[in-house]
N, C-alpha and C positions, 0 to 999 in steps of 0.2 A: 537513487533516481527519484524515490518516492518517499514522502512522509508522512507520519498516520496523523489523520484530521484528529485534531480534538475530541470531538462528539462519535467518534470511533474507538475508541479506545475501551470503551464499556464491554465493544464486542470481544476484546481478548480477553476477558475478563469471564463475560457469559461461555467460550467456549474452554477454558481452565475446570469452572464448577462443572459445568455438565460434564466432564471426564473424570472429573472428581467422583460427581455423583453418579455417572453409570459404572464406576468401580465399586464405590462403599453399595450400590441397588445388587447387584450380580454378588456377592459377598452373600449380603444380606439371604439373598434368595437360594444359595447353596447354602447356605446354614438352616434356615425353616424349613429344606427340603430334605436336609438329613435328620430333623427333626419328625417327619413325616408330615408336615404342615400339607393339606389336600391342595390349595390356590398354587404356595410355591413350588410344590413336585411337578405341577403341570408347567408351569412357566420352564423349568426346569427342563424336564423333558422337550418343550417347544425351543427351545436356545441351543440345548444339544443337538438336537434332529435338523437343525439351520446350516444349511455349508456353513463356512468361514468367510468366504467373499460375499455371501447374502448379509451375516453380521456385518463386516466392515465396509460395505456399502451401505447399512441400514444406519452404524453410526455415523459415517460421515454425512448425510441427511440430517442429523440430529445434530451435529455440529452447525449446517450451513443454517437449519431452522433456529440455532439458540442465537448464533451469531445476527440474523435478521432480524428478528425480535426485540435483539437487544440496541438494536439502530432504529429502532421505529423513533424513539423518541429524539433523538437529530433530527428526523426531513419530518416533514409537515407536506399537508395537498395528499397529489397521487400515491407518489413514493412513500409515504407513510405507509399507507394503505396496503398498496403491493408489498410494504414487508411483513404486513401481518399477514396475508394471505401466502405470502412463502416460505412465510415458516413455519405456521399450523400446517399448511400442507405438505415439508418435510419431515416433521414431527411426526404426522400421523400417517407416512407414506412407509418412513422408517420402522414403526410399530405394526403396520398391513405386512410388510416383510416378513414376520415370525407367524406370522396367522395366514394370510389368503395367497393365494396363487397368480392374482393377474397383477400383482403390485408391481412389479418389474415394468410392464410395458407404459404402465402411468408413470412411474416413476422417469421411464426415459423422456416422456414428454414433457414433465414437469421441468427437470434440469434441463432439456436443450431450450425449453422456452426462457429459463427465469436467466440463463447463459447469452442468451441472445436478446431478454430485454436487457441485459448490464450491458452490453455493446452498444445498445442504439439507444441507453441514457448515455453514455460516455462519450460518445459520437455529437450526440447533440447540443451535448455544456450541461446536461440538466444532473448531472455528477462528476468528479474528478476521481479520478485512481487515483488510491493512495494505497498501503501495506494491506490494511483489511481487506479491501476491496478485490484487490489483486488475490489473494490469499484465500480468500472467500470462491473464489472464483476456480481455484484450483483443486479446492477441496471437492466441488459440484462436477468438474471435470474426470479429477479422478473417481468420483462415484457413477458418474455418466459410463466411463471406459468399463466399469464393474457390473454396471446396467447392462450394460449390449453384449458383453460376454455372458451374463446369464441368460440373456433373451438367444445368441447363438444357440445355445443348446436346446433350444423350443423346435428348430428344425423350419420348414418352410421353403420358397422356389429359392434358384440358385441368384434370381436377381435382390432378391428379400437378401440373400444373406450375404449378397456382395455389397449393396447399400448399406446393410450395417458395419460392417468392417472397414467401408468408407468413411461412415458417417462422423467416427470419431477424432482422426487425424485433420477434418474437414474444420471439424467446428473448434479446434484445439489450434489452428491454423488463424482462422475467423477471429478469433477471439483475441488473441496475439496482435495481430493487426489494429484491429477494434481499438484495446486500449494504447496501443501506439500510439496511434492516429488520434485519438479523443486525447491524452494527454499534450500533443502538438499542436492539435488547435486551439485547443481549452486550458492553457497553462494554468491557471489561475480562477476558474469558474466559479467555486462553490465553498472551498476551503480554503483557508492560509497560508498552504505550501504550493511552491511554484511546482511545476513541470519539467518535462525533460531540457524544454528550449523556451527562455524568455521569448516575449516576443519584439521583434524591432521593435523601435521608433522610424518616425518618419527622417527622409533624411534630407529634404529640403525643409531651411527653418523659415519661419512665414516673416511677412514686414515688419510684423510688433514682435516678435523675438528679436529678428536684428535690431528694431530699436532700443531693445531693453540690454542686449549684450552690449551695446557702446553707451549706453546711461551706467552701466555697471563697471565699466573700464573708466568711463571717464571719472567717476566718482572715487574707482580705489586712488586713480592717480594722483585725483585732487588732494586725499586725505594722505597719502604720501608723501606730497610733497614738499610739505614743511622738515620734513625728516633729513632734507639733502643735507641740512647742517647738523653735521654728528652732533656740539653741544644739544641742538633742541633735542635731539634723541634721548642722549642720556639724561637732560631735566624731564622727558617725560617717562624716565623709568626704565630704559633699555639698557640691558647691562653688557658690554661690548666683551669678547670674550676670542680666545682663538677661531682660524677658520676651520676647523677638521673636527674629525669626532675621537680624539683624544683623551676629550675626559668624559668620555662616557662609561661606564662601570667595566664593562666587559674590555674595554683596552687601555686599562690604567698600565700604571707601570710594573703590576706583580704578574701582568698574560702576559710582557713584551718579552722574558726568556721563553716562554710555551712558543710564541709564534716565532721567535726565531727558530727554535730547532725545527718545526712545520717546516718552514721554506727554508727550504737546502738552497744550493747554487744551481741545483737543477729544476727549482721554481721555484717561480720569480712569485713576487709576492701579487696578489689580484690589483686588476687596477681599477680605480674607482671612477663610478659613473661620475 
């Protein structure tokens, strides 16, 4: 349906390394920590002591910040801008994760906002979905669903925590549509690859079309019509030849046993347009 811009492509790149590198960094830091290194045993300790879904919501943050980052230099203006500020602030939202306690509730407002400004750039023409973008987008979703599940267990009224177990299918819905819709209107806005649906043309043609479709008729005809006399044809290079497509490679006369056994008497052979 979609295909990656150009100047997107850096980001599949930015997020490869950064999975790279927080594998060979966690490596590193269980090795100095069995070393007894004082920095790494705490880091150490602080990564252990982390659920599991506060890590993998903390790296997929650090995913959607390498991959923003790594698009600032495509858009220019706002959008430039707003990727440096969402991706320093998934960086360092990602890293508040292993250290502070109120990072969660930031973090969810970070992701439903940076989620819902990619819908009403999309909406607008002022971006196209394309694999990253879409992709990008997913990653920030399922870190948001891992958000609000750890914010459930913070406790609060029964309306607090019926809003949040809304709020996710709501904006997973929202978002959906969003780039639908921005893709439908905006086939072609910002990048090289078309959209889901070209968009017509008009389908009344105006007076100077029809007069250019009968300058163009009349002109093939004219330039044809020297040709009614088969000699002019072949002095001017036409080489006259059977009418059917017989010598063309594929039905010389070494396929004509193959297609006889094909068509039995109980099919007939195709008939030609």
């Amino acid at each position: 349906m979609y295909d990656i811009a150009i100047d997107h492509a850096s980001a599949l790149t930015a997020a490869i390394i950064l999975l790279v590198f927080l594998w060979a960094f966690l490596r590193l830091i269980r090795f100095l920590a069995g070393r007894s290194v004082a920095w790494a045993v705490r880091l150490a300790d602080a990564y252990d002591a982390t659920p599991s879904i506060t890590r993998l919501a903390a790296t997929l943050m650090w995913l959607s910040g390498a991959i923003h980052l790594a698009l600032v230099p495509g858009h220019d203006g706002i959008t430039g801008i707003l990727f440096v500020i969402d991706g320093v602030g998934f960086i360092g939202l990602g890293i508040a994760a292993f250290i502070t306690a109120w990072w969660s509730r930031a973090a969810t407002v970070w992701l439903a906002a940076t989620i819902a400004a990619y819908i009403v750039w999309v909406v607008a023409g002022w971006e196209t979905p394309d694999q990253v973008g879409i992709a990008c987008k997913l990653i920030e979703l399922v870190a948001l669903g891992m958000v609000l599940r750890i914010n459930q267990r913070i406790g609060g009224t029964r309306l607090r925590r019926t809003g949040r177990a809304a709020a996710f299918p709501l904006i997973a819905i929202v978002s959906t549509f969003g780039i639908w819709i921005g893709g439908l209107a905006h086939p072609d806005a910002l990048h090289a690859h078309p959209g889901a649906v070209l968009q017509p043309v008009s389908a009344v043609a105006t007076p100077e079309q029809r007069a250019a479709a009968d300058r163009l008729l009349a002109d093939t005809k004219a330039s044809l019509r020297r040709y009614q006399d088969p000699a002019a044809a072949v002095a001017a290079g036409y080489k006259p030849g059977p009418v059917s497509d017989a010598t063309r490679p594929m039905l010389t006369r070494s396929s004509i046993p193959v297609a006889r056994r094909r068509w039995s008497t109980r099919e007939r052979p195709p008939a030609c347009d």
